[in-house]
C-alpha positions as CSV (number, residue, x, y, z in Angstrom):
1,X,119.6,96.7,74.9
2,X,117.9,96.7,77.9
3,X,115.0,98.3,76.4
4,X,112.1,98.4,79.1
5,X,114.4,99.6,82.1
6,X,113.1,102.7,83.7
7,X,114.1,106.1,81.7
8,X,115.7,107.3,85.1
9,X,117.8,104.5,85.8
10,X,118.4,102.2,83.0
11,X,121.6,104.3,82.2
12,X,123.1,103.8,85.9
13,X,122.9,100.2,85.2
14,X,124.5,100.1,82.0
15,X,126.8,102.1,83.6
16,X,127.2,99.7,86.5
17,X,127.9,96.5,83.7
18,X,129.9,98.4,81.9
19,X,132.2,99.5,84.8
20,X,132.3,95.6,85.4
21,X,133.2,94.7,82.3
22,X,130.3,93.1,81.2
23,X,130.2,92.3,77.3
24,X,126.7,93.8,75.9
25,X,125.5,92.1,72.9
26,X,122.6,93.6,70.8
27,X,120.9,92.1,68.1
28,X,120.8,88.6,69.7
29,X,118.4,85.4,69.3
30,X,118.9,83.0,71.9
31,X,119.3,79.6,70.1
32,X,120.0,76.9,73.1
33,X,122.1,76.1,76.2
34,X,124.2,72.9,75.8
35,X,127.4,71.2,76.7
36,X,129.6,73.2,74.3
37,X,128.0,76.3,75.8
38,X,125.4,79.3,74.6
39,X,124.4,79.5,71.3
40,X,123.3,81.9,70.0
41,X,122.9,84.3,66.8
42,X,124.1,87.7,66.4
43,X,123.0,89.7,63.5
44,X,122.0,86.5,61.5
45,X,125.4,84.6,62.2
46,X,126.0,81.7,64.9
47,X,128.3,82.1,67.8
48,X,128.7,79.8,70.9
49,X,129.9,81.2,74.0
50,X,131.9,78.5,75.7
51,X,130.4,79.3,79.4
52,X,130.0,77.8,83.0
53,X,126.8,79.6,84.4
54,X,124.2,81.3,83.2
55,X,122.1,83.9,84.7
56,X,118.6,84.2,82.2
57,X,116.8,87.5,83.4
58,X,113.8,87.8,81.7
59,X,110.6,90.2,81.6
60,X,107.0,89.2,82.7
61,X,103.8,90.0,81.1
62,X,100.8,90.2,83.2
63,X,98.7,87.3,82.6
64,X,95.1,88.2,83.2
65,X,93.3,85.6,80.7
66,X,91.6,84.5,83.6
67,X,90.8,87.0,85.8
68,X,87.2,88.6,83.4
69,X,85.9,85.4,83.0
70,X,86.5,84.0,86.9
71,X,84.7,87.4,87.7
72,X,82.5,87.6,85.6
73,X,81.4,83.7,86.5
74,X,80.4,85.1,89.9
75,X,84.2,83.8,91.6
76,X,86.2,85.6,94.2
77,X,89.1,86.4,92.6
78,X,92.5,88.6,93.4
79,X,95.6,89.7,91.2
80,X,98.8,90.1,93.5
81,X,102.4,89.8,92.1
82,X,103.3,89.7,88.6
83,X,99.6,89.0,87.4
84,X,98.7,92.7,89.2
85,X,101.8,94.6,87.6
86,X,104.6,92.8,86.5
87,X,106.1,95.7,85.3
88,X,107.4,96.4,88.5
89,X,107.8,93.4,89.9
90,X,109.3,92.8,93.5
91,X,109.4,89.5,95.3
92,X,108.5,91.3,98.7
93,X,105.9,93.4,97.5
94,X,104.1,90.3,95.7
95,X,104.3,88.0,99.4
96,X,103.3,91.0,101.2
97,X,100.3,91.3,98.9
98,X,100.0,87.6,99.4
99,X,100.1,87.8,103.1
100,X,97.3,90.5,103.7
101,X,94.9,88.9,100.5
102,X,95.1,85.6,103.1
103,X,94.7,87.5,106.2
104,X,91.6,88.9,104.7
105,X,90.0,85.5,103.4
């Protein structure tokens, strides 16, 4: 659960959920989002969760498939945002990166 959050603060967060209330699941494969709800399948056996909204935070990978070859072809090329390090991720950081990269071209 949670298992990429930062060793020093993925406990506060759990901690935070849990404080809320928050149902953690484990073991779960995402099936699909319908009318009836979630489905989904935990430990091998279908549920639905009859729900009104859902929040889907999900990871990033740095995508970089592009950036040797651009390069390497003699293009001007720049990572910023998720593509640089996605790993920490931060929508101001990637716009400010954004910002100065087109101030400079």
């Amino acid at each position: 659960m949670g298992k990429r959050l930062g060793k020093t603060t993925g406990w506060i967060h759990r901690l935070s959920l849990k404080h809320k209330q928050v149902q953690m699941l484990t073991g779960v494969t995402y099936v699909r989002i319908d009318d009836e709800g979630l489905h989904l399948m935990i430990e091998d056996k279908p549920h639905v969760l009859a729900v009104d909204s859902i929040v889907i935070c999900t990871g990033q990978i740095e995508l970089r498939s592009l950036f040797e070859p651009l390069k390497q072809a003699g293009q001007s090329v720049h990572l910023i945002g998720g593509a640089f390090k996605a790993l920490e991720l931060d929508a101001r950081h990637a716009i400010d990166q954004a910002c100065r990269l087109a101030a400079l071209i």
